[in-house]
N, C-alpha and C positions, 0 to 999 in steps of 0.2 A: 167182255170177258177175254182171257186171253187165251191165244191160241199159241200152237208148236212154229217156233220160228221153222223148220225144217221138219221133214220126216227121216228123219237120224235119231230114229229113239234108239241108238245102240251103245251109249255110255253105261257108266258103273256109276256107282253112288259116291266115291271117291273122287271121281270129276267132277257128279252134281254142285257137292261140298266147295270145291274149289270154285264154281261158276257163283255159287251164292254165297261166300264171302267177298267177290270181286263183284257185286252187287246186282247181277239176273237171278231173274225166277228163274224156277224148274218145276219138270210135272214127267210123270210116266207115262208111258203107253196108253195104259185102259183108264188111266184117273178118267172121270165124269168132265166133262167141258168147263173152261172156268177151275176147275182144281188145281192149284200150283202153290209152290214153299218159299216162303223167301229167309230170308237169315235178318233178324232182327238186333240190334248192337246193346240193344239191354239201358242198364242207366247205373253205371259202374260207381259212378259220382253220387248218386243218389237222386230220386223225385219228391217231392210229396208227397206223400200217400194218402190217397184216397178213402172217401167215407168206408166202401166195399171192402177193399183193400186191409184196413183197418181192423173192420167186426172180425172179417174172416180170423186175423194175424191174433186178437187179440192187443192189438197198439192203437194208440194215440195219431187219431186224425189228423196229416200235416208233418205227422214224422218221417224222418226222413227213412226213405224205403230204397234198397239197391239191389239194381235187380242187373244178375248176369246176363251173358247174349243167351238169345235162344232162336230156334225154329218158329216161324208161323206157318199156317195153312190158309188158304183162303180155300173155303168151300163152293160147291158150284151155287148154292142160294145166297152169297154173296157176306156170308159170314166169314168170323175168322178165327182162328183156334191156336196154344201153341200145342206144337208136333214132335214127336218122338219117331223115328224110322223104327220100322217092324226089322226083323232080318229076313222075309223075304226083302224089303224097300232093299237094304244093305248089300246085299246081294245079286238084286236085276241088274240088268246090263239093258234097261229100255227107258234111259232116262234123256230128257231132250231140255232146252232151253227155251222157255217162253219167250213171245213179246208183250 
């Protein structure tokens, strides 16, 4: 799982932003162990889309699906989710850079 390269959890979310487009994780102060966001680049071009994909959407299995950049989360049971910052997230200034 990763951990806090540093205990320099005193940045803002506007740096986070910046460390996770130049491509490190990030993670707060009190996230759970293992908890960190990475910025994921999307598929601007388009994928296939998936059977799941698909029911949900209401489209054809295989069509082409484009999907913008977004946030991930990776949870501490080793899942992963995408994420939206709260505005407390927006706001802390205890945001650190994972390894």
């Amino acid at each position: 799982m990763a951990k806090s390269k540093s205990n320099n959890f005193t940045h803002d979310f506007g740096w986070a932003l910046k460390m996770l487009k130049q491509g490190k994780r990030v993670q707060r102060l009190n996230w759970v162990f293992g908890t960190c966001i990475t910025y994921q680049k999307g598929y601007p071009e388009g994928i296939s889309c998936n059977k799941q994909t698909a029911e949900a959407w209401g489209i054809s299995e295989g069509s082409e699906f484009k999907l913008k950049p977004y946030l991930q989360m990776r949870i501490s049971n080793g899942s992963y989710l995408m994420w939206t910052p709260s505005v407390d997230d927006c706001l802390s200034n205890d945001w650190a850079v994972v390894e």
